[in-house]
C-alpha positions in Angstrom: 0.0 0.0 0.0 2.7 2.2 0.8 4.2 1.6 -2.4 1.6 2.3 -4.8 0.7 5.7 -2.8 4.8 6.4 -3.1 3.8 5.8 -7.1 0.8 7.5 -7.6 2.6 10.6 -6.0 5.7 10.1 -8.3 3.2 10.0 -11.3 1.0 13.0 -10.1 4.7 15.0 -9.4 5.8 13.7 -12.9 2.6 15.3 -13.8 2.7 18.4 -12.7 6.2 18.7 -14.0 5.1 18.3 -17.2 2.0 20.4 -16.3 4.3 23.5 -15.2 6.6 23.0 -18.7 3.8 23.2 -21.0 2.7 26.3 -19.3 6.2 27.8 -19.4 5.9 26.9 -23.0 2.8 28.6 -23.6 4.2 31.6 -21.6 7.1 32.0 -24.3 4.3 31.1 -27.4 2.3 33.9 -25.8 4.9 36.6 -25.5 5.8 35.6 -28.6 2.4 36.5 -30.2 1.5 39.6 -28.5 5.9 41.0 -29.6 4.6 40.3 -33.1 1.2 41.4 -32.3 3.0 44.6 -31.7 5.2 44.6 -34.8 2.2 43.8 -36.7 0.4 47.2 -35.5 3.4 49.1 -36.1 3.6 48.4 -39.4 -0.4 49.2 -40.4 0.4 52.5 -39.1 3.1 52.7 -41.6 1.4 51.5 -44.3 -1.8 53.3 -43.8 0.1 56.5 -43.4 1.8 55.7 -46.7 -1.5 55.1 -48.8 -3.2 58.6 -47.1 0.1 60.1 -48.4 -0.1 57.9 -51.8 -4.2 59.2 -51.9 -2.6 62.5 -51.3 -0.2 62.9 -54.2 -3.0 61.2 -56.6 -5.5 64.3 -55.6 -2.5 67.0 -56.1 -1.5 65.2 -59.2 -4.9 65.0 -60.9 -5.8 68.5 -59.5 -2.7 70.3 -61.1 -3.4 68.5 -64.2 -6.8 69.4 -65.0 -5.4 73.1 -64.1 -2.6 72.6 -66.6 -5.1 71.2 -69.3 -7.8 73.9 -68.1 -4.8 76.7 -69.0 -4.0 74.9 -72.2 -7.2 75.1 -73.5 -7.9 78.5 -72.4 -4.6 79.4 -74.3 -5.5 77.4 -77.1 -9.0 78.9 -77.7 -8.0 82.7 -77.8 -6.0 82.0 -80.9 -2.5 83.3 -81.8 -3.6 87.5 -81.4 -4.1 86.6 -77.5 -7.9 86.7 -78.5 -10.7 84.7 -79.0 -11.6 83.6 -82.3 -14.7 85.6 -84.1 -16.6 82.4 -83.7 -16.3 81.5 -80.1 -16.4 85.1 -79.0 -19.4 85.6 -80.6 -20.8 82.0 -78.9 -20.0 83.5 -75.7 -21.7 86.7 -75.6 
């Protein structure tokens, strides 16, 4: 009788040893995770600061070339006196 209660408490000791490892284990997984958790939040900040700066220069961009075309064709239909041609002046008024 002795014995076997000196066994069982070897096996439940055994068994808490491995118990308190795969915690220990799940401890490092853990801290693991939440570090790359971490990383991972860092760099969606990045990247969604990049695209609102990439949205950014797309607006500018497409802004300063409708004014450019807008000039051009303003340009364009006064003709080469600095003036509007007879045709669209008189469309005009």
């Amino acid at each position: 009788m002795v014995v076997e209660s000196r066994e069982k408490i070897e096996q439940q000791n055994q068994q808490l040893s491995d118990y308190e490892a795969e915690i220990n284990l799940l401890r490092r997984r853990l801290e693991t995770l939440e570090t790359d958790r971490e990383k991972d939040k860092k760099q969606i900040a990045t990247l969604q600061d990049a695209l609102n700066r990439a949205r950014i220069v797309s607006i500018l961009s497409s802004f300063f070339i409708f004014i450019y075309l807008f000039n051009f064709c303003t340009i364009w239909s006064k003709g080469p006196e600095g003036r509007r041609p007879t045709h669209i002046r008189n469309s005009l008024e």
